[in-house]
LOMI-858784 format. One line per 4 residues: number of its first residue (from 0); their letters; for each residue x, y, z of C-alpha. Coordinates in nm, 2 decimals. Layout:
REM LOMI-858784
NUM> A> X Y Z | ... .
***
This chain:
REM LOMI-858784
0> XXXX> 0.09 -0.95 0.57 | -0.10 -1.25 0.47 | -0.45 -1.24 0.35 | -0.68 -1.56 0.41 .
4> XXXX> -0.89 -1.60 0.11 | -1.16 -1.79 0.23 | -1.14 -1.75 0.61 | -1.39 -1.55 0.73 .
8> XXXX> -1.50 -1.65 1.08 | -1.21 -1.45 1.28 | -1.23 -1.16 1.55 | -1.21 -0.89 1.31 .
12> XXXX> -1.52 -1.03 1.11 | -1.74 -1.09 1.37 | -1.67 -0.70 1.48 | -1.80 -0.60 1.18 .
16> XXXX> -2.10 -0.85 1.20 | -2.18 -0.77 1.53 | -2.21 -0.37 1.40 | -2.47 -0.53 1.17 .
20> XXXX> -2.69 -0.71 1.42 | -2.67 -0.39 1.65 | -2.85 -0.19 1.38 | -3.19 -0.37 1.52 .
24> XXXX> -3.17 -0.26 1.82 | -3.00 0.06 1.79 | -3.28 0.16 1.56 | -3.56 0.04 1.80 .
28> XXXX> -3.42 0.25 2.11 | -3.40 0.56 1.87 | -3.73 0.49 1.78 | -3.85 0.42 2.13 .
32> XXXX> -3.71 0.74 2.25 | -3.46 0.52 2.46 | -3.15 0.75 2.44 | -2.93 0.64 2.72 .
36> XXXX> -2.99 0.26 2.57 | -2.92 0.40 2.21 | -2.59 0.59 2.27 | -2.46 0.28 2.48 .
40> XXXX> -2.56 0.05 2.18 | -2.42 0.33 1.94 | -2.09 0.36 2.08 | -2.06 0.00 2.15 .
44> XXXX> -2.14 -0.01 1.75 | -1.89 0.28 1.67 | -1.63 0.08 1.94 | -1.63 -0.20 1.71 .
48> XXXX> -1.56 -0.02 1.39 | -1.25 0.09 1.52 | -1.16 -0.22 1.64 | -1.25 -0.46 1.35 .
52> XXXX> -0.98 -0.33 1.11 | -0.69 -0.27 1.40 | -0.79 -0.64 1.52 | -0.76 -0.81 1.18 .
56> XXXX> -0.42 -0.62 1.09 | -0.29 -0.72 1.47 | -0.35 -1.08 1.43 | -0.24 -1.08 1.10 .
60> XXXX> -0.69 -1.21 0.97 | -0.71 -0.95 0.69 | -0.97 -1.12 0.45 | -1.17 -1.06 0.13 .
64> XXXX> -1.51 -1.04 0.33 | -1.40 -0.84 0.61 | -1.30 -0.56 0.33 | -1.67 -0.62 0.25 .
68> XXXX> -1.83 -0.70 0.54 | -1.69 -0.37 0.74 | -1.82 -0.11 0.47 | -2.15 -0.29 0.42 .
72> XXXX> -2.20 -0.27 0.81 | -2.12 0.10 0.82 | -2.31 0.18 0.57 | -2.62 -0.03 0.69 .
76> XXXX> -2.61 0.10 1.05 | -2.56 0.48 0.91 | -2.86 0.44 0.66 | -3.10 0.28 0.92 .
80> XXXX> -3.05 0.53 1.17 | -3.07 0.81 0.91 | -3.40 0.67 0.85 | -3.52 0.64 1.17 .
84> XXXX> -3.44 1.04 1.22 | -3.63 1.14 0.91 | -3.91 0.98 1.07 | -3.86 1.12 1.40 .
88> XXXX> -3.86 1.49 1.19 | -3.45 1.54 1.28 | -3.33 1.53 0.99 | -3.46 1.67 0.61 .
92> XXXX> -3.51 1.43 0.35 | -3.24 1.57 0.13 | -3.02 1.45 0.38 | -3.13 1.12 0.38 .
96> XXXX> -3.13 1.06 0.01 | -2.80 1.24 0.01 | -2.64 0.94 0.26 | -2.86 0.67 0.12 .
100> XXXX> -2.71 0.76 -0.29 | -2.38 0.83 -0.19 | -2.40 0.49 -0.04 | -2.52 0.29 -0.34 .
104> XXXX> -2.28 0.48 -0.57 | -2.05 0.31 -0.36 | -2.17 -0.02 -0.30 | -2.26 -0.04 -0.65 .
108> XXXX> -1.91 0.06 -0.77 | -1.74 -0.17 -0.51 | -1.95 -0.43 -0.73 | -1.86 -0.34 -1.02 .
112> XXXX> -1.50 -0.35 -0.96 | -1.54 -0.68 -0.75 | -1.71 -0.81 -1.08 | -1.49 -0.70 -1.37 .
116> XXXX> -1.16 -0.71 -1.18 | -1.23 -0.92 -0.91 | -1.09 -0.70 -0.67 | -1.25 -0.48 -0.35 .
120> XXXX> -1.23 -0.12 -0.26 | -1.19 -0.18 0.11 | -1.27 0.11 0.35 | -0.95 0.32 0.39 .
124> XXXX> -0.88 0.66 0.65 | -1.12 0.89 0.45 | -1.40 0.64 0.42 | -1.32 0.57 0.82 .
128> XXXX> -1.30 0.93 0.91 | -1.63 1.04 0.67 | -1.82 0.76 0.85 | -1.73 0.87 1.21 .
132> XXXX> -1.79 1.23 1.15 | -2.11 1.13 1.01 | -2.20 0.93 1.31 | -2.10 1.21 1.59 .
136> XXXX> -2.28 1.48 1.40 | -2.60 1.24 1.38 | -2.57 1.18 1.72 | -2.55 1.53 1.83 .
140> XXXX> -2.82 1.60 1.63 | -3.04 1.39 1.82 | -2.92 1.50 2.16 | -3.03 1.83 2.01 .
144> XXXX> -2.66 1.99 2.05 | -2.75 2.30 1.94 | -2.40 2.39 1.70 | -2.50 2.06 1.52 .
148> XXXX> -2.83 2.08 1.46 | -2.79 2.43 1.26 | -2.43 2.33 1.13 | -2.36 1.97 1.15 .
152> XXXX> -2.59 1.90 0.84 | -2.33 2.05 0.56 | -2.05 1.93 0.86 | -2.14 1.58 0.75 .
156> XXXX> -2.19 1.63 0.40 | -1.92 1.79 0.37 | -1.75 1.46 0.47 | -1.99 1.26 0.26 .
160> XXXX> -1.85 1.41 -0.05 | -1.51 1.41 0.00 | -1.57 1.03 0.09 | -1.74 1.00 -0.22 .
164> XXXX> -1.49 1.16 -0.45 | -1.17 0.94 -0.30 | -1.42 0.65 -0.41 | -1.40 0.76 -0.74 .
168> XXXX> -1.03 0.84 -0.74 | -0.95 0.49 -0.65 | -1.23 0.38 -0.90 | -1.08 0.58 -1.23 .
172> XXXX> -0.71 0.44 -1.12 | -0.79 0.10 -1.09 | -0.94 0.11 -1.42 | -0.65 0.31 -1.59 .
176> XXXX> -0.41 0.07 -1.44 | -0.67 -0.20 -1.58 | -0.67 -0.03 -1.94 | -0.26 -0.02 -1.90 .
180> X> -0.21 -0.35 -1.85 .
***
């Protein structure tokens, strides 16, 4: 598999920044009380997380931003609409701050490595899974499915922390193979 270094307008990329523009509106038909137009926009937005990463390994477009550019969407989409549904009163505000740290521990850890080492944590299957589980459960919170809104709370961050502690797995190896070397 080849990897473009500086190539990033592909397919695959432009999945991942279309997830980013959607957050707008996404956010605005939550807020609106638009649901139909919000779950079209959501899945549409969840669609093209799936499809970013099989694209780029398909045609062979794997490239540095796209292993930033896909996380950062997720995790801009996730925390915008987690916002929007502490405001609408769905969801507590330990929840929120619990999404919104877990994703700077990670952003900030992904810069740390990208600094020192130069290289990038990319999403892998946990992060994937933990991101989708999170996104059903906050969307059957809002549709007010009933086993969700009294369990899918600890459901989600249940997922959050084991997404959180592969992070740091990958995090303490990279630097012991760093400190090996």
């Amino acid at each position: 598999m080849k990897m473009y270094k500086n190539k990033f307008l592909n397919i695959s990329n432009s999945l991942s920044f279309l997830r980013l523009v959607l957050t707008v509106p996404v956010c605005w038909l939550l807020l609106r009380d638009n649901y139909a137009g919000f779950l079209i926009l959501g899945i549409i937005a969840m669609l093209t997380d799936f499809l970013d990463g099989f694209v780029a390994r398909k045609r062979d477009e794997i490239t540095e931003f796209g292993k930033i550019i896909d996380p950062v969407a997720d995790k801009v989409l996730i925390g915008a609409v987690a916002i929007v549904m502490l405001i609408k009163g769905l969801i507590p505000l330990w929840f929120l701050l619990t999404v919104l740290s877990r994703d700077i521990m990670i952003l900030l850890g992904g810069l740390y490595l990208s600094k020192k080492l130069g290289y990038v944590i990319y999403s892998d299957f946990i992060g994937k899974i933990s991101v989708n589980i999170l996104a059903i459960v906050m969307i059957c919170i809002i549709f007010r499915i009933e086993f969700f809104s009294v369990y899918g709370l600890y459901i989600a961050l249940a997922a959050l922390l084991v997404s959180l502690a592969n992070y740091f797995v990958k995090l303490i190896i990279l630097l012991k193979e760093v400190e090996n070397k």
